[in-house]
C-alpha positions as CSV (number, residue, x, y, z in Angstrom):
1,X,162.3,110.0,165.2
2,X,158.3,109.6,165.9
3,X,156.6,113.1,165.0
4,X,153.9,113.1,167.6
5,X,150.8,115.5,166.5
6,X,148.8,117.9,169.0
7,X,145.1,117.6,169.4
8,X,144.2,120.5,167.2
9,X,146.0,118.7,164.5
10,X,144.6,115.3,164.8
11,X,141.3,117.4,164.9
12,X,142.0,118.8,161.3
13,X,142.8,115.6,159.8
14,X,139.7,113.8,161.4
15,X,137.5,117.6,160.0
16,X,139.6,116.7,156.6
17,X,138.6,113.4,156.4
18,X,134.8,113.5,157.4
19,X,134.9,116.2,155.2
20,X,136.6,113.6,152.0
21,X,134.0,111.3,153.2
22,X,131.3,113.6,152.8
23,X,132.3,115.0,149.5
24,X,132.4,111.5,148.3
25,X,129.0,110.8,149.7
26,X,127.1,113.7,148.3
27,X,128.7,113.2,144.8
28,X,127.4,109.5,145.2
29,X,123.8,110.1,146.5
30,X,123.6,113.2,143.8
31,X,124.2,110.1,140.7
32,X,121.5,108.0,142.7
33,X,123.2,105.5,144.1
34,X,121.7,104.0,146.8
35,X,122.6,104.4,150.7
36,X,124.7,101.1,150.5
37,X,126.4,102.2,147.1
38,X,127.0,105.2,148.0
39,X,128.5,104.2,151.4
40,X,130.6,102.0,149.9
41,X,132.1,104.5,148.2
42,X,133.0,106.9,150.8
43,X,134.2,103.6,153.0
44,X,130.9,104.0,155.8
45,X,128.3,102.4,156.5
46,X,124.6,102.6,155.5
47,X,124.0,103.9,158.8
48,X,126.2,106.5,158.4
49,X,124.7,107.8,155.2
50,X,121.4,107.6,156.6
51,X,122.9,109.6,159.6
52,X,124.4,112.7,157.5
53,X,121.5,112.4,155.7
54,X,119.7,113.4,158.6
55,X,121.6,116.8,158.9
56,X,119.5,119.5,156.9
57,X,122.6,120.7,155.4
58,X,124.0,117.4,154.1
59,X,120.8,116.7,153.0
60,X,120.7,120.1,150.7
61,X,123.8,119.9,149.6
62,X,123.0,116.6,147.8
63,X,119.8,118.1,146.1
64,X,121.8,120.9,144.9
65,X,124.3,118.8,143.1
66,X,121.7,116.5,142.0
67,X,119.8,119.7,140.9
68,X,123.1,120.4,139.1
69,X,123.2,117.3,137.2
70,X,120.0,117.2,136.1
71,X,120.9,121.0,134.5
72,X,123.9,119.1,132.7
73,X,121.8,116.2,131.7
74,X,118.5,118.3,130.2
75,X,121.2,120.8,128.0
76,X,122.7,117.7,126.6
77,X,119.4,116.0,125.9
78,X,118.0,119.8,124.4
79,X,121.7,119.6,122.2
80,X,120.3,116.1,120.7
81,X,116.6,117.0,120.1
82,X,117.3,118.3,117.3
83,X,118.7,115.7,115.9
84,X,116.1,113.4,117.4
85,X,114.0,115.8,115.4
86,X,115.6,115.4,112.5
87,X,115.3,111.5,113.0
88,X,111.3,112.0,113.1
89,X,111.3,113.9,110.2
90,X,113.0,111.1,108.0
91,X,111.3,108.3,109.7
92,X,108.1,110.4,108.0
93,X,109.4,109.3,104.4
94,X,109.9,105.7,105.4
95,X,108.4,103.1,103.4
96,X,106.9,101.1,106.2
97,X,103.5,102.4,107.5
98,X,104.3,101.2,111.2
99,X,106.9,103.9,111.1
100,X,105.5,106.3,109.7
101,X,102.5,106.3,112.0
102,X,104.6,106.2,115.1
103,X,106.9,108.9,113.8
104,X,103.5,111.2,113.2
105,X,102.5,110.2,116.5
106,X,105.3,111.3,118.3
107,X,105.1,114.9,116.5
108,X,101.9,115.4,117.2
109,X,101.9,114.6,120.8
110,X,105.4,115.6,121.7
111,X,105.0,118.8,119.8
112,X,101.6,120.1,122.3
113,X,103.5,118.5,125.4
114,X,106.7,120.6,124.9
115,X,104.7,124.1,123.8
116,X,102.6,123.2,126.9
117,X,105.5,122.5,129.8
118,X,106.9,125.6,128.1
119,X,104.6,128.0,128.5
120,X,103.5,126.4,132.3
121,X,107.5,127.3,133.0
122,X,107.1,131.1,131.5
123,X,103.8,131.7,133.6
124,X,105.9,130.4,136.6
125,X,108.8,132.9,136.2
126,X,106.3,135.7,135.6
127,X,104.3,134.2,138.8
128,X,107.7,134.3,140.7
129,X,108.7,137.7,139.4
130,X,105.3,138.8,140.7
131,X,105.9,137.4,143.8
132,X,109.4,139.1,144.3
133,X,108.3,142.3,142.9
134,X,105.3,142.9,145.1
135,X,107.1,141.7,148.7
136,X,110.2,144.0,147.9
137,X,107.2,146.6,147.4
138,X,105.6,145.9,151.1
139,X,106.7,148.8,154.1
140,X,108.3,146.7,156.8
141,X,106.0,145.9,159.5
């Protein structure tokens, strides 16, 4: 017996598939493959991924789960500085003079940089509470 489906069903499994394909892409383009990669992942073309990359949504939706890996990626690198911290610290005691130099190097510029981005980042979030806080203050014109 042949099961014929009606167009609203061949409909939903063409949305369901574009849809695969699309999860597929955007997971792809969010690691950084490139258009070709991550086409060939998701079984298009280049064309096609420079297509749905076209669409404002798409597009978003691939920075958001980049955005999302790059969260991931910075807690696990913040988890090993302090063992790369630790590392520093021994390569201080070292015998050779090459490494102890670049180890005292590395403190004493990495150690400005990070109380530098960090307080840049805390004037941002006051700047942006600022920001909120005064245009939930403003009468409605």
């Amino acid at each position: 017996m042949v099961e014929l489906m009606t167009r609203s069903e061949e409909d939903d499994v063409l949305v369901t598939a574009r849809e695969h394909e699309d999860e597929l892409l955007q997971a792809a383009l969010a690691t950084g493959l490139t258009y070709v990669e991550a086409g060939a992942v998701a079984g298009v073309s280049e064309r096609t991924v420079r297509r749905r990359m076209g669409h404002r949504q798409f597009a978003a939706e691939v920075s958001v789960r980049r955005g999302e890996q790059v969260t991931v990626m910075t807690g696990h690198l913040v988890s090993a500085g302090t063992n790369a911290i630790d590392v520093l610290r021994a390569c201080l005691g070292s015998s050779n003079d090459g490494v102890r130099l670049r180890a005292a190097h590395l403190i004493l510029t990495l150690g400005p940089q990070l109380r530098h981005a960090h307080e840049l980042e805390e004037r941002l979030h006051a700047l942006e509470g600022q920001s909120a806080g005064s245009s939930s203050n403003e009468a409605p014109a």
